[in-house]
C-alpha positions in Angstrom: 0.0 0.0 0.0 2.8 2.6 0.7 4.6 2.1 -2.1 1.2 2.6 -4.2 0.4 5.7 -2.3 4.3 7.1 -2.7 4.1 6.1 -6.4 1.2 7.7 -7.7 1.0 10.5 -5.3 4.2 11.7 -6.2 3.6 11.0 -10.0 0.6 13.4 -9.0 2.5 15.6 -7.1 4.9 16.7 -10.6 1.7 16.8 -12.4 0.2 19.3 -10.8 3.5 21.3 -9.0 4.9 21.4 -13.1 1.2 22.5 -14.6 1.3 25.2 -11.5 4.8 26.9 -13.1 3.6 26.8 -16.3 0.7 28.7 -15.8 2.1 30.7 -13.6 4.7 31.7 -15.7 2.3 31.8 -19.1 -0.9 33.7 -17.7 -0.8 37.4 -15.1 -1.2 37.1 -11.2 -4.7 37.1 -10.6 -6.3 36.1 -13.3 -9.4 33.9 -13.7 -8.2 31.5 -16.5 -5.0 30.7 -14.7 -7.4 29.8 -11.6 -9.5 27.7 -13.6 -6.4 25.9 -15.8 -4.9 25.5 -12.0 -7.6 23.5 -10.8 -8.2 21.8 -13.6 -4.6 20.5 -13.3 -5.5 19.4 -10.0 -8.3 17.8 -11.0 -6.2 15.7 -13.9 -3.5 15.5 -11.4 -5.7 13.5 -8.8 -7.0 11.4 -11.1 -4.4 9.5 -9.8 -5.8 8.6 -6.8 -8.7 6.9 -8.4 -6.1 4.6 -10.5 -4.1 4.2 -7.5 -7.0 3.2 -5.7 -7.9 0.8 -8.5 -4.4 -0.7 -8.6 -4.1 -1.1 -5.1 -7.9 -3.2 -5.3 -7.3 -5.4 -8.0 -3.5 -6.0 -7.6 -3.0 -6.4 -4.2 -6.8 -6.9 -2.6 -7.7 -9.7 -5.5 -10.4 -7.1 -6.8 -12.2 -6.2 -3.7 -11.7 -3.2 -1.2 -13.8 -1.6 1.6 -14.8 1.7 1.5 -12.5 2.9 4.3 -9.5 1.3 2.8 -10.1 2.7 -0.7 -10.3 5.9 1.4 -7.1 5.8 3.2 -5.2 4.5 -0.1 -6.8 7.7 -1.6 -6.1 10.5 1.1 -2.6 9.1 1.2 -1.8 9.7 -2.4 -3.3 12.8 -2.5 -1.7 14.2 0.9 1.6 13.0 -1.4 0.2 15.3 -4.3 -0.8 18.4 -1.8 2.7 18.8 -0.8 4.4 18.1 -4.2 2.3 21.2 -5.1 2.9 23.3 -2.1 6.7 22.6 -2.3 6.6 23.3 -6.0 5.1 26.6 -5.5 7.5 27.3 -2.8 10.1 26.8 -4.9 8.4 29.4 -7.7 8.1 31.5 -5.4 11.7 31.3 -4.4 12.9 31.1 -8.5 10.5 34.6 -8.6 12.2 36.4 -5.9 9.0 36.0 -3.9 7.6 38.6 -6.1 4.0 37.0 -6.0 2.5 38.6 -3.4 3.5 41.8 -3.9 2.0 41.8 -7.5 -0.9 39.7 -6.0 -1.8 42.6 -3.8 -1.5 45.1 -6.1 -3.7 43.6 -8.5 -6.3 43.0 -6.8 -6.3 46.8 -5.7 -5.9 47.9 -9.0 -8.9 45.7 -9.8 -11.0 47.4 -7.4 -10.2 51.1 -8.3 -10.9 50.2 -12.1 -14.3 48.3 -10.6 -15.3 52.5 -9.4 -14.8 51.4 -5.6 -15.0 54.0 -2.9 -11.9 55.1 -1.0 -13.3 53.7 1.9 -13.4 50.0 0.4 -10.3 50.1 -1.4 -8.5 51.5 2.1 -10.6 48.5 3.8 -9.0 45.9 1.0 -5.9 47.6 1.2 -5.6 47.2 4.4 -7.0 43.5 4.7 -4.0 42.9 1.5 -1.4 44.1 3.6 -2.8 41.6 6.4 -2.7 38.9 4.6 0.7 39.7 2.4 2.1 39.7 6.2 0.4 36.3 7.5 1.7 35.0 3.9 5.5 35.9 4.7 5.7 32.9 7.1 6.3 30.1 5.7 4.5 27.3 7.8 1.6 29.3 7.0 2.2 30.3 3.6 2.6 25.8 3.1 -0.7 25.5 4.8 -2.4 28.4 3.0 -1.0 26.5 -0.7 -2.1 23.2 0.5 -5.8 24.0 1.8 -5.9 25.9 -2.0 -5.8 21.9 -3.4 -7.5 19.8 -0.6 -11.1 20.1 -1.7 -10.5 19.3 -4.8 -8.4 15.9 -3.1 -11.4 15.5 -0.6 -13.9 15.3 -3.5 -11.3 12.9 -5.7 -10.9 11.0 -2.6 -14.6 10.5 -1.8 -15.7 10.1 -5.4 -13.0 7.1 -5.8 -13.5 5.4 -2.9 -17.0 5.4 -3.1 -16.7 4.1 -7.2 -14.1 1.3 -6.6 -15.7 -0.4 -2.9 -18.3 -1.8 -5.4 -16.4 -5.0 -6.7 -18.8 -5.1 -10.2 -17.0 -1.4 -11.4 -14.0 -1.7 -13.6 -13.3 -5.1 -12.1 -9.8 -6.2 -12.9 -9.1 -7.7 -16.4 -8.1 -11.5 -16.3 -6.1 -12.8 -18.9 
């Protein structure tokens, strides 16, 4: 089971931490697409866990698992996967001169004034920004902040996996 779970959650884990870069590098702080190709290659990413999952049932189980099993299997690969892609961004952020936030913050006021926004709710922003740029500087929280960004999208993976693969009659293993 580990060596499923270490397998296919780190083969998740480059997935998603090299799909991250790229966009990040391709598309501007901020911006909707490069939220929506990022979970997306989350999503693709964690598809993983259901072959994992699958693997572990028919290879090492003889074709049957229980739900909670299928469930651990699952959370363990993608816990593999979450960090992959919160060290990966670390290490963008590091390759960018931690230049992110900054930027991040700046956009997002920028975005506001342009929206017509009073002065008090872009000082109100502003001031929440600043906030959270400071509560982003630490690094225990910034890795907890970048890993709570892909864990629903795991959870959901997870749940939908485990719940699919308990039932012996779907995708049973191929004999021959």
């Amino acid at each position: 089971m580990k060596r499923i779970i270490l397998i296919y959650g780190s083969i998740a884990g480059v997935i998603v931490a090299t799909c991250t870069a790229l966009t990040m590098i391709a598309t501007p702080h901020g911006n909707s697409a490069s939220m929506a190709v990022g979970y997306l290659s989350m999503l693709i990413s964690l598809s993983l866990v259901f072959a994992g999952v699958k693997k572990y049932r028919d290879e090492q189980l003889g074709g049957v698992i229980g739900f909670s099993t299928a469930l651990g299997v699952g959370f363990g690969i993608s816990l593999i996967a979450t960090l992959f892609y919160a060290l990966g961004w670390e290490a963008y952020l590091y390759a960018t001169d931690y230049r992110f936030m900054p930027s991040y913050v700046e956009s997002t006021i920028a975005a506001k004034v342009a929206a017509g926004a009073s002065t008090d709710e872009i000082a109100k922003l502003t001031t929440e920004m600043q906030a959270f740029a400071k509560t982003y500087e630490n690094p225990a929280l910034r890795l907890l902040i970048t890993m709570s960004e892909m864990a629903p999208v795991a959870i959901i993976v997870t749940l939908i996996s485990a719940t699919l693969l308990r039932k012996t009659d779907f995708m049973p293993a191929r004999v021959g």
